[in-house]
DOKOL-745681 format. One line per field, with one value per residue: residue in one letter; z, x, y of N, C-alpha, C in turn. Coordinates in Angstrom, 2 decimals, decimal comma. Example, Ala and Ser with C-alpha at 12.3 -4.5 7.8 and 13.67 -1.06 7.14 Angstrom:
DOKOL-745681
resn: [A;S]
n_c3: [7,80;7,08]
n_c1: [13,19;12,85]
n_c2: [-5,69;-2,25]
ca_c3: [7,80;7,14]
ca_c1: [12,30;13,67]
ca_c2: [-4,50;-1,06]
c_c3: [7,80;7,87]
c_c1: [13,20;12,90]
c_c2: [-3,30;0,03]
END
This chain:
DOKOL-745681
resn: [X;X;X;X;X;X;X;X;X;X;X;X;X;X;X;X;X;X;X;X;X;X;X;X;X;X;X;X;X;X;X;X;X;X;X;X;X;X;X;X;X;X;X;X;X;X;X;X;X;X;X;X;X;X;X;X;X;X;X;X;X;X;X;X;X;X;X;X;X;X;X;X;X;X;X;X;X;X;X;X;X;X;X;X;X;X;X;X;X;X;X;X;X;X;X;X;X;X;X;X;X;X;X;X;X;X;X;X;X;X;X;X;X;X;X;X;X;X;X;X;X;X;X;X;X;X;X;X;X;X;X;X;X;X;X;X;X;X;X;X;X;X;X;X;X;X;X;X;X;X;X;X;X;X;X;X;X;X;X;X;X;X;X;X;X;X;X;X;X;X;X;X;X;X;X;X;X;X;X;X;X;X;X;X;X;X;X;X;X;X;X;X;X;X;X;X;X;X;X;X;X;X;X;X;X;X;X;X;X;X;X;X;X;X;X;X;X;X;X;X;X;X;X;X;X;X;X]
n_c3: [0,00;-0,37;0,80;3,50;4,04;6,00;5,04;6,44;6,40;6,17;4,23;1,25;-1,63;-1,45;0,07;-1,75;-3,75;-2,88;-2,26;-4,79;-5,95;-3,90;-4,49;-7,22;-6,84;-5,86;-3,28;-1,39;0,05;3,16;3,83;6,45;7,41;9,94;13,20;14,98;12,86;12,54;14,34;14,22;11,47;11,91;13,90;12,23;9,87;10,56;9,80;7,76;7,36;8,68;7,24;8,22;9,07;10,70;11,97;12,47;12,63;15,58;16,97;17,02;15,09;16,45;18,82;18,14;16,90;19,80;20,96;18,66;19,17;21,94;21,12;19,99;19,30;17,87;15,48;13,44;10,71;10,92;9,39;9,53;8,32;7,53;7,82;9,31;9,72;11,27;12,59;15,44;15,76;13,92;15,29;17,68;16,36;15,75;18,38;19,63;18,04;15,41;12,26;10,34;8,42;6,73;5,36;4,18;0,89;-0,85;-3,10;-4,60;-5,73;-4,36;-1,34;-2,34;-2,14;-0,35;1,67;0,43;1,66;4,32;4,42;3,59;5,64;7,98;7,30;7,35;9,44;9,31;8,98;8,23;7,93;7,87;7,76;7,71;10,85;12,03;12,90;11,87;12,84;11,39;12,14;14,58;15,67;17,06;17,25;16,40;17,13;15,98;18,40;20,61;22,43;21,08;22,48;21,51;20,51;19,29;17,29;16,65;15,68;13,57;11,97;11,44;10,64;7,95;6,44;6,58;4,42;2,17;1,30;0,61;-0,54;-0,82;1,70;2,27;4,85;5,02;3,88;5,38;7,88;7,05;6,80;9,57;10,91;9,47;10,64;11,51;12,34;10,50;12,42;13,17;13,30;11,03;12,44;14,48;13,38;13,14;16,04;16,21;14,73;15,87;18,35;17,41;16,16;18,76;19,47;17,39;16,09;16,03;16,33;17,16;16,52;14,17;11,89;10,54;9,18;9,14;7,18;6,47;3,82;2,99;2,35;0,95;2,73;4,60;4,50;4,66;4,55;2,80;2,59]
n_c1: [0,83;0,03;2,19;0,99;0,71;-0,19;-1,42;-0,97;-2,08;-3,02;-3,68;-5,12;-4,44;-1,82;-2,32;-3,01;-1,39;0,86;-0,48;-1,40;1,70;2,50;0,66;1,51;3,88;3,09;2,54;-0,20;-2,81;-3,85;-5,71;-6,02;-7,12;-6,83;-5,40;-7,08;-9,13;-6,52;-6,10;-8,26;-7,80;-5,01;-5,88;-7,85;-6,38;-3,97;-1,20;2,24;3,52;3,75;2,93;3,47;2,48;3,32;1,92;-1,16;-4,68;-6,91;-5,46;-1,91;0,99;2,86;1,60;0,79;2,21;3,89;1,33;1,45;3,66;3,37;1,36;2,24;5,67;7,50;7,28;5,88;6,82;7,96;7,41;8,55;6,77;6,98;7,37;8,64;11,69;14,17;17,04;16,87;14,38;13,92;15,55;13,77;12,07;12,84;13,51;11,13;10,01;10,19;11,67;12,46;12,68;11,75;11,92;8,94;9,17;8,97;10,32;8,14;9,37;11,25;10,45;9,32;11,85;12,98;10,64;10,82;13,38;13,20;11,64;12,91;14,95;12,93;10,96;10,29;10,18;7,15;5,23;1,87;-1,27;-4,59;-7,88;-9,80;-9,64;-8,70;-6,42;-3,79;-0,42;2,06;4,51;5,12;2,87;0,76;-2,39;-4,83;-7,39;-8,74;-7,33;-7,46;-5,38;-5,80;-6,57;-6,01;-5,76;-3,12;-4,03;-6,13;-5,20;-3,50;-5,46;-6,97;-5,41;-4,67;-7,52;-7,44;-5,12;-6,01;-8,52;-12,24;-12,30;-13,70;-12,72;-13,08;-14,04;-12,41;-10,07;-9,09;-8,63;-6,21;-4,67;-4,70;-3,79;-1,65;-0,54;-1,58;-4,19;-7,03;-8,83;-9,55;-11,98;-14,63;-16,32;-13,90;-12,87;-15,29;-16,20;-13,41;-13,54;-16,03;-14,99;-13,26;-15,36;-16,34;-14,56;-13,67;-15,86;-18,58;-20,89;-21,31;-23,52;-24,29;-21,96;-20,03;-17,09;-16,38;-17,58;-19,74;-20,47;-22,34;-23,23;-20,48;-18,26;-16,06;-15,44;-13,48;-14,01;-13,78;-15,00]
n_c2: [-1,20;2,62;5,08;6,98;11,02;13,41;16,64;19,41;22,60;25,64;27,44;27,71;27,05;26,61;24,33;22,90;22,71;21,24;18,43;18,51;17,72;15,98;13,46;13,22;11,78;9,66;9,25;8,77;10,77;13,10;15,77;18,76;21,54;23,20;23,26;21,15;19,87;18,77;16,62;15,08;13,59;12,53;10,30;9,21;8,85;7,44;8,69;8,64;10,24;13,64;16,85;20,04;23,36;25,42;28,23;28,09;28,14;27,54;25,74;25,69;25,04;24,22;23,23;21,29;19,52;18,51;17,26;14,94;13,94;12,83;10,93;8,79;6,89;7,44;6,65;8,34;10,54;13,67;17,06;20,57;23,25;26,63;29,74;31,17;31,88;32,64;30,91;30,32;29,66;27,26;25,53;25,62;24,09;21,91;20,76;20,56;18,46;17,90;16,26;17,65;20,54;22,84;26,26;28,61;30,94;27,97;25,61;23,26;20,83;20,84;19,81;17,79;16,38;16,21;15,44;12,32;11,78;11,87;9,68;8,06;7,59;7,12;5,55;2,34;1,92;2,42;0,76;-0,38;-1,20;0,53;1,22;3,34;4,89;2,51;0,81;-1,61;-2,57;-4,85;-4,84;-4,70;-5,96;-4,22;-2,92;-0,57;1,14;3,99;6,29;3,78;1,34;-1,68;-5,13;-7,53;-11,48;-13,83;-15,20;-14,18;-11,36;-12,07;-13,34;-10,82;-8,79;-10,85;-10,31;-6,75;-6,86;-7,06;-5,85;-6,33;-8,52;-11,86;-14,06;-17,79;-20,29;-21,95;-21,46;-19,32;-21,13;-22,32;-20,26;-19,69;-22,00;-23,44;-25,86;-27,76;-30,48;-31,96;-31,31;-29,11;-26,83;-25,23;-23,22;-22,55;-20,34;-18,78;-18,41;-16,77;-14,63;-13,59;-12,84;-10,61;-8,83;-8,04;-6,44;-4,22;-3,54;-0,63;-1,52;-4,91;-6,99;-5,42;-5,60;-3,43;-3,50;-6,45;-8,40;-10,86;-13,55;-14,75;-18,17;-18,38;-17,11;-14,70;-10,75;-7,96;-4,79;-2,24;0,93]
ca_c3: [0,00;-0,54;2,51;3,56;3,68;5,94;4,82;7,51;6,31;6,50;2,79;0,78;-2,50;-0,83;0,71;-2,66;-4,54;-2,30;-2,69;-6,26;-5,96;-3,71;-5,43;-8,12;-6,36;-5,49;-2,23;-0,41;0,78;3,70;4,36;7,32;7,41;11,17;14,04;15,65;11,92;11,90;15,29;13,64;10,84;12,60;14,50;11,38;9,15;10,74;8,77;8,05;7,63;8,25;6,89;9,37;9,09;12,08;11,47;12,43;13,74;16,48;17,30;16,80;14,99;17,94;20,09;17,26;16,70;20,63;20,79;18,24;19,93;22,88;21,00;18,58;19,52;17,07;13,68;12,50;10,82;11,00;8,41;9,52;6,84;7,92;7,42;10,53;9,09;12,25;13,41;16,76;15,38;13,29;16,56;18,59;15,64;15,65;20,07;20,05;17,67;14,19;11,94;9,34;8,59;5,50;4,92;2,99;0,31;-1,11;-4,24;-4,38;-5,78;-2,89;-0,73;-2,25;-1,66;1,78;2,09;0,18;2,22;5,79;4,74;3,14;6,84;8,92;6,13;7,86;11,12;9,25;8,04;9,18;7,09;7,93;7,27;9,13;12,37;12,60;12,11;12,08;13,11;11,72;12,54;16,40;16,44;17,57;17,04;17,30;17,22;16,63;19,60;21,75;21,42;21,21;22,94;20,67;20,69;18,38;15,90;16,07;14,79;12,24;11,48;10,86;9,03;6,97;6,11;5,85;3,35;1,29;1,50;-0,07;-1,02;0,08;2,04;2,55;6,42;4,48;3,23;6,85;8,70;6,43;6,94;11,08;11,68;8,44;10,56;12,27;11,19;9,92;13,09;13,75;12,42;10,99;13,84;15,31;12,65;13,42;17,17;16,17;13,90;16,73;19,18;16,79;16,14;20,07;19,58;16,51;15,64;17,12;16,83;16,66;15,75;12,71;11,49;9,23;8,39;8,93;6,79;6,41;2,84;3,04;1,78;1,07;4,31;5,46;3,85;5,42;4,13;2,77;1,60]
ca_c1: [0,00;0,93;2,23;0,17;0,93;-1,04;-0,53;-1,70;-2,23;-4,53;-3,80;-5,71;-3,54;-0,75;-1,86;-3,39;-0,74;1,90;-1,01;-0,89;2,81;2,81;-0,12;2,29;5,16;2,93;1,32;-1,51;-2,80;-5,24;-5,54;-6,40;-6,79;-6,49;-5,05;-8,23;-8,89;-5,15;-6,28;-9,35;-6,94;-4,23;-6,24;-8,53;-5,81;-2,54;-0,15;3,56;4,44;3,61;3,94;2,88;2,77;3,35;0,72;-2,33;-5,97;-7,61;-4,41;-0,88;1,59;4,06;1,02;0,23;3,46;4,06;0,30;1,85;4,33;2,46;0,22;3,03;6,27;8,34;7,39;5,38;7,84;7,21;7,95;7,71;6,71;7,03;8,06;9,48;12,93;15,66;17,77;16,52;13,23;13,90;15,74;12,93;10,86;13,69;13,54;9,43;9,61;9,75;12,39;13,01;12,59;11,59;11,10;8,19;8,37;9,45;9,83;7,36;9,68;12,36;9,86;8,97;13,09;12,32;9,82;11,76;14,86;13,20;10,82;14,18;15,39;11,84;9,79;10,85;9,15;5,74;4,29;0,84;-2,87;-5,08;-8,77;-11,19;-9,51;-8,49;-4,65;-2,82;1,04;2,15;5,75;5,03;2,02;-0,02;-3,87;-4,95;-9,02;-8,81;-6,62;-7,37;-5,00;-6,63;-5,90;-6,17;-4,81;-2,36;-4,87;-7,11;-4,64;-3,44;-6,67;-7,50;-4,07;-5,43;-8,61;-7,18;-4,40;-6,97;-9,78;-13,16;-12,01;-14,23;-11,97;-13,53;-13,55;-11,55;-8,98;-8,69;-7,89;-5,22;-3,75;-4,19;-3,27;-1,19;0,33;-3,02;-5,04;-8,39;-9,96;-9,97;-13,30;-15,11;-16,39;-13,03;-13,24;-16,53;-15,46;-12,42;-14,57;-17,36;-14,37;-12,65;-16,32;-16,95;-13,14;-13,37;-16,89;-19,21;-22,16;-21,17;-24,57;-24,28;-20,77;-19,37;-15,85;-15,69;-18,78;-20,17;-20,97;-23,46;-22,44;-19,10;-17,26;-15,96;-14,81;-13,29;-14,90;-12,97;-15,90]
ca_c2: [0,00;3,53;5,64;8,44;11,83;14,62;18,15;20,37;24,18;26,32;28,43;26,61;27,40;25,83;22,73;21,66;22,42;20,51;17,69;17,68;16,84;14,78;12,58;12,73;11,15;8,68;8,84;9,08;12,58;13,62;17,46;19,55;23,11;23,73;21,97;20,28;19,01;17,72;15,69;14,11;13,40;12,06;9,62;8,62;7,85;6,72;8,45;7,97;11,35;15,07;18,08;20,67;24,63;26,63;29,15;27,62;28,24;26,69;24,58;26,10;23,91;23,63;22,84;19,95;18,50;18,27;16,31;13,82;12,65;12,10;9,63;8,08;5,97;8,16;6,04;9,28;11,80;15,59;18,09;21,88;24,16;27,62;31,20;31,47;31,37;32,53;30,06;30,05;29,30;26,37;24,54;25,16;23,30;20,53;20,23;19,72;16,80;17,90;15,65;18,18;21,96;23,86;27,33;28,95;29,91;26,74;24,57;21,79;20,05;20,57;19,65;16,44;15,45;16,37;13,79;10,73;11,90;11,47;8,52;6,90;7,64;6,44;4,49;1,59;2,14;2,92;0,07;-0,38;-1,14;2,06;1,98;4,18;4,71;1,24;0,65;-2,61;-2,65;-5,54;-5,07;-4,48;-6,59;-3,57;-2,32;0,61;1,84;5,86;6,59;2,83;0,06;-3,20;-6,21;-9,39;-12,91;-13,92;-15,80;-12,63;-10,74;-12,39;-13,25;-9,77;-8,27;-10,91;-10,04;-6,17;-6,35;-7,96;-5,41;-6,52;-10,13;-12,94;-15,49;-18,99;-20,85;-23,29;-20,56;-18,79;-21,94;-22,79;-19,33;-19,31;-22,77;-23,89;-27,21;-28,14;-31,81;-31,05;-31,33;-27,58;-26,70;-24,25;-22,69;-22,12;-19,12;-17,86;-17,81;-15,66;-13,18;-12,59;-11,89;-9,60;-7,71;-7,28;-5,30;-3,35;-2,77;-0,04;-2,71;-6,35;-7,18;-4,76;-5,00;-2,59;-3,80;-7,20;-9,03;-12,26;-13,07;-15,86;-19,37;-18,29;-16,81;-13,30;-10,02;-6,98;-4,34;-0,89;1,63]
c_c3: [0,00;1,02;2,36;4,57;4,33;6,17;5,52;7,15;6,07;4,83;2,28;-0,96;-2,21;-0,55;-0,51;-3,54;-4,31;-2,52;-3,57;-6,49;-5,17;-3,68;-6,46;-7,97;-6,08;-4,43;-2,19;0,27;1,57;4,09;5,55;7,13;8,61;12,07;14,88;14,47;12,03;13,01;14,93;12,68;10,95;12,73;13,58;10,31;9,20;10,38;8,75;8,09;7,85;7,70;7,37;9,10;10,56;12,76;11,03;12,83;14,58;17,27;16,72;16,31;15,88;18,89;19,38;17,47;18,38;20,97;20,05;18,44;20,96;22,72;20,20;19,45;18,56;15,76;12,80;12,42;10,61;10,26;8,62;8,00;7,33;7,27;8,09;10,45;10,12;12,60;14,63;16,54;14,76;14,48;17,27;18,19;16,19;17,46;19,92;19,23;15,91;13,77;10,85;9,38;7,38;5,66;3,89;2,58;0,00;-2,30;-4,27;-4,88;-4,92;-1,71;-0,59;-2,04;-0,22;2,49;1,85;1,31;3,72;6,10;4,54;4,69;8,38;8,50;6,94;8,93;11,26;8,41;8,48;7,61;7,73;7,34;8,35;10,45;12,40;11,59;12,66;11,81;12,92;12,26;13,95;16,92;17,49;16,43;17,43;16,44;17,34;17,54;21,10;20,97;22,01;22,10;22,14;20,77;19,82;17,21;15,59;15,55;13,78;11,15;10,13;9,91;7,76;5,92;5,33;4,99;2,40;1,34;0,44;-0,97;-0,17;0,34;2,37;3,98;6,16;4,38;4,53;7,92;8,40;6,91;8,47;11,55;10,25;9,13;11,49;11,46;10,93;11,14;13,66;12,30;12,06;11,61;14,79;14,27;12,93;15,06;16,87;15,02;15,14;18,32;18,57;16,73;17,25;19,75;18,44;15,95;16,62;17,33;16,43;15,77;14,54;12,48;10,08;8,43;8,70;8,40;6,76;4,89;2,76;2,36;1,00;1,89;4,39;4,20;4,63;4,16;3,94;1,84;1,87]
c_c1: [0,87;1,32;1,73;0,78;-0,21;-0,36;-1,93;-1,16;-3,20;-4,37;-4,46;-5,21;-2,25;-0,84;-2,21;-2,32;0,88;0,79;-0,89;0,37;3,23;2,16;0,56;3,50;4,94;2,41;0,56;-1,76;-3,64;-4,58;-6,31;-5,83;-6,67;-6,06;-5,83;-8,46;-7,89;-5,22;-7,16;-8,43;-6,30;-4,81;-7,02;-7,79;-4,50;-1,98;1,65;3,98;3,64;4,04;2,88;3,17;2,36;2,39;-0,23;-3,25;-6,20;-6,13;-2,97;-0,32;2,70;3,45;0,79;1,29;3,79;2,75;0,61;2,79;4,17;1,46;1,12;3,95;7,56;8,04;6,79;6,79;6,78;8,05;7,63;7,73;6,37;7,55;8,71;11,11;14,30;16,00;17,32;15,25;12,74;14,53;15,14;12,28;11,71;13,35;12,60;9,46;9,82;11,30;12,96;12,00;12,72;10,76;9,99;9,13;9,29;9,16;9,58;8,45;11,50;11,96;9,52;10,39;13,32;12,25;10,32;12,96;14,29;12,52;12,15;14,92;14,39;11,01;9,67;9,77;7,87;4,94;3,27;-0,31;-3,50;-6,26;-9,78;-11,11;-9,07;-7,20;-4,13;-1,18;1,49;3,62;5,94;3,80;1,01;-1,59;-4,21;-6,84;-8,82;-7,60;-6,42;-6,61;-5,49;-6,23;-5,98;-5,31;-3,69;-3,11;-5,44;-6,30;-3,66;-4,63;-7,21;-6,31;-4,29;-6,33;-8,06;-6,25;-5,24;-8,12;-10,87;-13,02;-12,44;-13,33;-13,19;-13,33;-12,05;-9,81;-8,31;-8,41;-7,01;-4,32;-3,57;-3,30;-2,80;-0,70;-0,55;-3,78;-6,18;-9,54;-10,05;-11,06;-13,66;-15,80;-15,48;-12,90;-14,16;-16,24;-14,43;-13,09;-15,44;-16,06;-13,77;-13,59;-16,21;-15,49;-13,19;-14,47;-17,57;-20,42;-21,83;-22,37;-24,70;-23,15;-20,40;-18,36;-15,74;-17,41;-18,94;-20,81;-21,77;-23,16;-20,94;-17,81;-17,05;-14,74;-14,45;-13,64;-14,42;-14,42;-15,55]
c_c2: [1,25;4,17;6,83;9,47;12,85;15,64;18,90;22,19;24,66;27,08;27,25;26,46;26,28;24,60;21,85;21,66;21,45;18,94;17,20;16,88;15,95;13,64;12,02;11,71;9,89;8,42;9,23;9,98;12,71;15,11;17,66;20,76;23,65;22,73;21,53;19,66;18,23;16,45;14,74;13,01;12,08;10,72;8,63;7,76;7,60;7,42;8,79;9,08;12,98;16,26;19,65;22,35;25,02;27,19;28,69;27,91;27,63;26,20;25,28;25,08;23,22;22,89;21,48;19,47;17,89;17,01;15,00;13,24;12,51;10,87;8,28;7,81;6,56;7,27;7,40;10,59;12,71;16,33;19,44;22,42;25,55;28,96;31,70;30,96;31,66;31,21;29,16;29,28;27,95;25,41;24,46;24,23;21,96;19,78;19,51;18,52;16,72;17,14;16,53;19,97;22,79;25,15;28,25;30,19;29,09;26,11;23,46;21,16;19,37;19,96;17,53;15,47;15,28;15,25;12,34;10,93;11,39;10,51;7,26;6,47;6,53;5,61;3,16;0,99;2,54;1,97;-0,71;-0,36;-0,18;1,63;2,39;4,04;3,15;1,02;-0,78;-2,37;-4,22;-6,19;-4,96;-4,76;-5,64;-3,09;-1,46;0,80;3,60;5,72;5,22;2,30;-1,30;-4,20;-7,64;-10,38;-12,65;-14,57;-14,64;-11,38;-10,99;-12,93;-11,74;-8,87;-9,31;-10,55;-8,66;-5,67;-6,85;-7,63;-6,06;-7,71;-10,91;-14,28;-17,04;-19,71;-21,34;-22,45;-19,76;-19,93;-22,44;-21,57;-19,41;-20,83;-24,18;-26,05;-27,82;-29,70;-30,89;-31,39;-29,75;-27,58;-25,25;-23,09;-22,17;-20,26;-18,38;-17,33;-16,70;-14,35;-12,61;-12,22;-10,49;-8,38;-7,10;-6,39;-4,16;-2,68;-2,04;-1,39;-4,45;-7,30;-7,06;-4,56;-4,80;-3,00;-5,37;-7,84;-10,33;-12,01;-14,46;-17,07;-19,40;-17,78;-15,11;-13,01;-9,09;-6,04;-2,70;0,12;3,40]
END
C-alpha cells in the first residue's frame, strides 16, 4: 500500500498544490486546514508522515506536533513548513519533535526530496494497514481503534491483518484456517473461525450485531470491508 501523507495548512492554494505533488510522487494525501482538523486526521488515518505549518488556527503547529508525539512511539515523521525562518526558530521546531525543517516559500519540488529523504530515513518504522480509524502494526504486532489500542490474541490478529491487506475479497472458512493454523489436522473446524470473527467484532466494531468492516458473505465466508 501507498504511505500516507497529511498536509496540515490552513492556505488553501498551498496545501493543494503541495497535494498535487505529492499525489504525483505517489502517495496518499489527507488534508487539514487547522489543528483540531489535523487531530481528527491524525487519529482517522494513521499516517507515516507530516507536513505541518506553524501558522495555524484553532491549534498552533508547535502545540500539534508536541500532541503527536504524545500519541506516537516516534514512527510518524514531521515536516515543519514555515516562514518562521531565524535560526533560533527552526531549533525550537527541531527540540518539540519535528524531523526536518523547510522554509516557505518553497519549491514543491524541494519539498517532495524532503519527504523521500526522511521517509528513506523512517519508512521503515511505518508500516501499518489504515482503514477508518483502525490501524494494524504488523511489525510491532499492535492495534490501534482511533486513539485505543486493542488487545487481541495472536490468531485474532493475524486473522484480521489478513482479512485487511486484502480489502473486499471474500476469504472462505476453508482458506482462513489454512492461513491461522497452516500445521493443524483437519480437526480444527469451521467454527473455530466464526469464534475468532465474533471476538474480533466485540473489539473493533461499534455494533457487533451490525458489522461494518468485517462481513459475512453468506455461503461463502468473510470479507473486510474498505468503503
Amino acid at each position: 500500500m501507498k504511505q500516507t501523507v497529511l498536509v496540515v495548512e490552513d492556505d488553501n492554494m498551498i496545501r493543494n498544490l503541495i497535494t498535487i505533488y505529492l499525489e504525483k510522487a505517489g502517495y496518499d494525501v489527507v488534508q487539514a486546514a487547522d489543528g483540531m482538523a489535523a487531530k481528527e486526521a491524525f487519529l482517522k488515518y494513521h499516517p507515516c508522515l507530516i507536513i505541518l505549518d506553524l501558522m495555524l488556527p484553532k491549534l498552533s503547529g508547535e502545540e500539534y506536533c508536541k500532541w503527536v508525539r504524545e500519541q506516537e512511539q516516534g514512527e510518524i515523521s514531521i515536516i515543519m513548513l514555515s516562514a518562521k525562518a531565524r535560526i533560533e526558530e527552526k531549533i525550537n521546531g527541531l527540540k518539540i519533535g519535528a524531523d526536518d525543517y523547510l522554509t516557505k516559500p518553497f519549491d514543491p519540488n524541494e519539498l517532495i526530496a524532503h519527504v523521500e529523504a526522511v521517509l528513506r530515513r523512517t519508512g521503515q518504522f511505518c508500516q501499518k494497514v489504515v482503514f477508518d480509524g483502525l490501524c494494524i502494526k504488523p511489525r510491532k504486532g499492535e492495534v490501534l481503534l482511533y486513539d485505543k489500542q486493542l488487545n487481541l490474541t495472536k490468531h485474532e490478529f493475524n486473522l484480521l491483518y489478513h482479512l485487511m491487506k486484502s480489502p473486499n475479497i471474500v476469504f472462505s472458512r476453508e482458506h482462513l484456517i489454512d492461513q491461522l493454523y497452516p500445521y493443524a489436522d483437519r480437526t480444527v473446524l469451521d467454527r473455530t473461525i466464526d469464534a475468532h470473527i465474533k471476538k474480533l467484532r466485540e473489539k473493533i466494531e461499534e455494533s457487533p450485531a451490525s458489522p461494518k468492516r468485517i462481513r459475512t458473505v453468506r455461503g461463502m465466508g468473510y470479507k473486510f470491508v474498505n468503503e
